[in-house]
N, C-alpha and C positions, 0 to 999 in steps of 0.2 A: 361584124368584121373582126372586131376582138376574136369572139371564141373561135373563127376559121384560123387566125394569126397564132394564138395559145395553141390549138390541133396543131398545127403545121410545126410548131418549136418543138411539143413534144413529141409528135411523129418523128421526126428530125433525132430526138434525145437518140428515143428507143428504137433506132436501127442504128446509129453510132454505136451505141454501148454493145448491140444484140440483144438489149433486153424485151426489144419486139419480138423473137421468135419464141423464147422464152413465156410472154407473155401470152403468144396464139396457144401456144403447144397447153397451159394452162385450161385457157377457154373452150379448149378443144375438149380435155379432159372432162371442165366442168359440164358442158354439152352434152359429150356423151355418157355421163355417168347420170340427168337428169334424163334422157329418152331413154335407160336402163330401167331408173327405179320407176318414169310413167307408165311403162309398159308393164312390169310387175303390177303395178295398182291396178292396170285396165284388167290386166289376166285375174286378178283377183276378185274386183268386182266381177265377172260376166256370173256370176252365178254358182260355181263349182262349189262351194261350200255349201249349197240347197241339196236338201239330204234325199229328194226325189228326183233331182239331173243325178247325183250319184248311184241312185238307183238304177235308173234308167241307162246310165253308163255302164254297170254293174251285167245287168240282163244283155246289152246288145255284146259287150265282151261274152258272154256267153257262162260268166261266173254263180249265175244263178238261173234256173229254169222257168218258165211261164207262170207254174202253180204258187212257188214263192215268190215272183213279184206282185203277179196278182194279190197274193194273201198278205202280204207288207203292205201295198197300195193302201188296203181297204184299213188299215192299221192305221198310216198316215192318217 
């Protein structure tokens, strides 16, 4: 009962002052600015750094021809 009473005064504070909007717009930021850099982390683990998915990206773009992937392959 206390801490619904304390929520409700400072609820109360931070829309008198405005510092509730202030404080969403905040939260907002910090939210979207963590589903930015996890998504960078997901993108980066899936593999792209594996130097035979870059191969294989490599050949299906068409930057290298069959006989040199093959002959790289067998390198690998």
């Amino acid at each position: 009962m206390l801490n619904a009473t304390l929520s409700i005064i400072i609820f109360y504070y931070l829309v008198k002052t405005g510092d509730l909007f202030k404080l969403i717009k905040i939260a907002k930021n910090l939210v979207l600015d963590f589903l930015i850099v996890f998504k960078k982390e997901k993108q980066n683990n899936k593999g792209y750094n594996n130097p035979l998915e870059v191969l294989k990206l490599r050949y299906v773009r068409g930057e290298i021809d069959k006989g040199e992937y093959e002959q790289i392959v067998k390198n690998l």
